[in-house]
C-alpha positions, 0 to 999 in steps of 0.5 A: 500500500502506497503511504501518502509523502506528505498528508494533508492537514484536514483537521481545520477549517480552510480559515484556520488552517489560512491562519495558521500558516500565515503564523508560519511565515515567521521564520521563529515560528518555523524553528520552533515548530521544528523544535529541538527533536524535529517534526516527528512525535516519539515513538510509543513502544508497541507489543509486537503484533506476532504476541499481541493476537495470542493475547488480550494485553495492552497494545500501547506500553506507555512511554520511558521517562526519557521518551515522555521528556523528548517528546514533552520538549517538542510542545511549542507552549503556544500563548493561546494553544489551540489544543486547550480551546479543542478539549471539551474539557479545556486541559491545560495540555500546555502546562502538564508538558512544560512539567515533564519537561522539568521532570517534575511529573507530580506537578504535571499530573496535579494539573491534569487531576484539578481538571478531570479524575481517571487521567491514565484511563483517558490517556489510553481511550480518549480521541484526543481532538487536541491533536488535530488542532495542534500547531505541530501537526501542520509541518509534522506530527502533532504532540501525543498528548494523551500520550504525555497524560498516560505517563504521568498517571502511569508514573505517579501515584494519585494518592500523592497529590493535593486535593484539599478538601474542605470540611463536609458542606452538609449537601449530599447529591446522588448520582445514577451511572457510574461511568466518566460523566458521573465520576467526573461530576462526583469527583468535583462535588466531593472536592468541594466538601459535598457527600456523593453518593453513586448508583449503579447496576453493574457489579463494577463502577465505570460504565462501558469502559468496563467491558472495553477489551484489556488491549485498548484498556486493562481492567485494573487501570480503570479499577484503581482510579476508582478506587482513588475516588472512594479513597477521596471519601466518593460512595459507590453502591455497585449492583444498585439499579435505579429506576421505576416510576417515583424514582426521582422523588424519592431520591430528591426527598433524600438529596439535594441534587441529583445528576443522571449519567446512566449512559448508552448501555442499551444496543438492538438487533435488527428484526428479523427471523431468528434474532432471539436463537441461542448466541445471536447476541449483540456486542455489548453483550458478547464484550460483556461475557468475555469480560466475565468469562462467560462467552461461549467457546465457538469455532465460527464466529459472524460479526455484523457492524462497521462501528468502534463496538464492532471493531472491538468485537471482532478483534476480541473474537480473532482471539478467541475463534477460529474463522471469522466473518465480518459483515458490513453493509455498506461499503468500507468508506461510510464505516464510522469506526474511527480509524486507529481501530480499523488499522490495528485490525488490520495488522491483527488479521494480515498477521493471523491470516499470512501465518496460516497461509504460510503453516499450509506449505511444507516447503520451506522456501515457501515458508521462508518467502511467506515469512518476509512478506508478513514481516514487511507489513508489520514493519512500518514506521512509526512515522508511516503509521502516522501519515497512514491514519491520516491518510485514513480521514479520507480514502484510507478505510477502503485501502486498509481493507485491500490489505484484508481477505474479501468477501468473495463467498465462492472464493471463501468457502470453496479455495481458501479453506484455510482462510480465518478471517472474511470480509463482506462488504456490501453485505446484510444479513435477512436471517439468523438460522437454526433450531434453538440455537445459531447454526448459521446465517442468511445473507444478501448482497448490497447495493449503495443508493441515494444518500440518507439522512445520515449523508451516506448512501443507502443500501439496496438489496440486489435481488437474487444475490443471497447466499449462506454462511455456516457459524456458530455465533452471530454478534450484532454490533450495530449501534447502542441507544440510551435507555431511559425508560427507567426513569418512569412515567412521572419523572417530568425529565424530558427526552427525545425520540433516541431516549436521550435526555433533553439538557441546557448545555451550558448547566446540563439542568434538565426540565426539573428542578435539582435534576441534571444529566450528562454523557452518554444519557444526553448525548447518546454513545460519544467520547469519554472527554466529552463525558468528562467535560458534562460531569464537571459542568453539572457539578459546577452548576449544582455548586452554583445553585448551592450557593446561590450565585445566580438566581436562576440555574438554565434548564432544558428548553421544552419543545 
């Protein structure tokens, strides 16, 4: 695959980036922006792909001491950093860089903890939209910032910073969810002197980051921040549901304050026969089970989605089974899963696949031909694989994709048995077959129409084109919506038609007195800084109404 010379820099507006380069006409500027170690970001050691696809431990191993100063060096300490206005959270990207630099790494951390709480779970999730507006990335690679972040929480322990907590205010607010925006909004009430009181359902507290694979984020980081929360005096009542008509009442005559953040855990399946067999199960449910140890063993796995669940679903499943089908039905282009899954797919799969192309020959010239072509293509650059993913904001999915077994079904099951992993683009299935349980699925081939509503196109069935697979699991990932039935008939919170919880953005204040919401709950499924950012405006707001600084606190807007 060609990588592209010098990419483009797609991430701002044409009058920003005109701005920018203007900037850049300063011949200072120009030196700076080269900086001291060059254009290029330092490279984050990664787990050689030939062990991570036996494995689920993380891929990213985080950055040495030395590394994180270099790289922190390369920060160009803008006056007004384009990368602080870009976090939804306003992190002051700037001045936790400027730290390690100076190596003093408690610092650094402490400015990120008086922002936002689970600084080494966002270092390792976040989409990091700082990157994409920062100066660097115009004649370069931009800084690693999250990057930066995970280091400091990897290397220093939160037990160690400053919190000065004032004496208990007598306020006690109850919060329903337990992931990022919730925490977040705990985190800032506690250090404020109120009691916090959180509810969730689940056995563990942190939301959907809890069933994200250990690859992308190990358990025990996650755990371990939370627990840093409860050692900050935050209470967690885990296996604790929520919901039922009165529901709020009853926490308000409790309460001062309530802040809703239960999240978007809920995800469909398409209607069609055979959804309801035994292991037709969507992929929040089958991340689940793995996270629980209780996913089925199976030799063929279908998984159906072009989103980050499904990408998640089927590298977890590559780990797991023999052969599997990645049904997609549009085309590899209006995928939205955000680029970095898809390529480290990529790498996964064209490993696994090669290794057992090259375990069919007996020759061992054969082997050894085979054995250099798979390592070539896992031998890119740290630099190739920047200019790669960005590449990828344009036409790269499809490319990435040339690189993966297609969905040639004839080709599939009649000369490439051998063949672990399948690609069907353009491909839909109509129904899930078998007894009591999955023993295989109907498929249709697509078609792309006129765009929807969504501006991708639409896909047509072409008659006459379906076909069938053999498996023994079929998993659709294919969306996840808030459920906000819990909520009850009398809650006099407003939703939408998705179930998502109508706000004032600037107060997170829904229509109800007291009662706030935030992340997933209002936005639908969106980013963990996102999240974040809602936690810390909510609590901001409830600190406000408690002190009575204005008089009216914004809510929701009915329509």
């Amino acid at each position: 695959m060609a990588l592209a010379e010098s990419p483009s820099y797609t991430f701002m507006t044409s009058k920003e980036e005109s701005i920018m380069r203007t900037r850049l006409s300063d011949s200072a500027l120009k030196h700076r922006l080269q900086g001291l170690y060059g254009y290029e970001q330092v490279e984050v050691p990664e787990r050689p792909v030939e062990e991570r696809v036996t494995c689920s431990d993380e891929v990213l191993l985080g950055y040495t001491p030395e590394e994180a100063h270099r790289e922190a060096m390369r920060c160009m300490q803008c006056q007004d950093p384009p990368c602080v206005e870009a976090c939804p959270i306003h992190l002051n990207v700037p001045g936790y860089a400027k730290a390690i630099v100076e190596k003093d790494y408690q610092r650094g951390l402490q400015i990120v903890m008086d922002t936002y709480p689970l600084p080494g779970t966002c270092g390792r999730v976040c989409f990091h939209p700082c990157t994409d507006v920062c100066l660097k990335g115009i004649q370069g690679e931009p800084l690693n910032i999250p990057r930066l972040r995970r280091f400091l929480a990897d290397n220093v322990s939160q037990y160690d910073l400053e919190y000065n907590i004032p004496p208990p205010s007598g306020r006690q607010i109850a919060l329903v969810g337990s992931g990022p925006a919730s925490l977040s909004c705990a985190y800032h009430l506690r250090c404020r002197g109120h009691r916090v009181v959180v509810y969730e359902k689940d056995k563990l507290a942190g939301g959907t980051l809890n069933i994200l694979p250990g690859y992308r984020l190990p358990a025990k980081v996650l755990q371990d921040e939370v627990k840093v929360l409860e050692w900050l005096g935050v209470e967690i009542r885990t296996d604790s549901p929520v919901g039922g008509d009165g529901c709020l009442d009853h926490l308000l005559q409790e309460y001062d304050a309530v802040f809703i953040a239960a999240g978007a855990i809920g995800s469909s399946k398409p209607k069609m026969p055979g959804v309801d067999l035994a292991r037709s199960i969507t992929g929040l449910d089958y991340l689940r089970a793995v996270r629980d140890d209780q996913a089925p063993e199976v030799d063929q796995v279908a998984i159906i989605g072009g989103g980050d669940v499904a990408m998640d679903s089927l590298r977890v499943a590559l780990r797991r089974a023999r052969v599997v089908h990645w049904i997609y039905r549009r085309s590899a282009e209006e995928m939205p899963a955000h680029e970095p899954e898809v390529l480290e797919l990529g790498e996964e799969v064209t490993l696994r696949d090669l290794k057992a192309v090259e375990d069919a020959f007996s020759d061992p010239y054969q082997q050894n031909v085979l054995r250099e072509a798979r390592a070539k293509l896992l031998k890119l650059t740290f630099t190739e694989r920047q200019r790669l993913r960005q590449e990828m904001a344009r036409q790269l999915k499809h490319r990435l994709l040339d690189k993966l077994p297609q969905g040639d079904h004839e080709l599939a099951q009649q000369q490439d048995r051998e063949r672990r992993f399948v690609v069907h683009m353009l491909t839909n299935p109509t129904q899930v077959l078998g007894e009591e349980r999955v023993s295989g699925l109907e498929l249709v081939r697509m078609k792309l129409g006129e765009p929807d509503e969504s501006g991708r196109r639409r896909p047509k069935p072409i008659e006459g084109s379906e076909f069938q697979l053999e498996v023994d699991l079929v998993i659709f990932a294919i969306g996840q919506n808030v459920e906000s039935g819990w909520l009850g008939s009398d809650s006099d919170v407003e939703v939408d038609r998705w179930g998502q919880i109508l706000v004032d953005p600037e107060s997170q204040a829904t229509g109800r007195q007291s009662v706030f919401a935030g992340g997933d709950a209002v936005r639908g499924p969106a980013s963990m800084i996102d999240a974040l950012a809602d936690g810390k405006r909510a609590a901001d707001s409830i600190e406000r109404m408690f002190q009575r600084q204005t008089e009216v606190i914004p809510v929701a807007k009915h329509s």
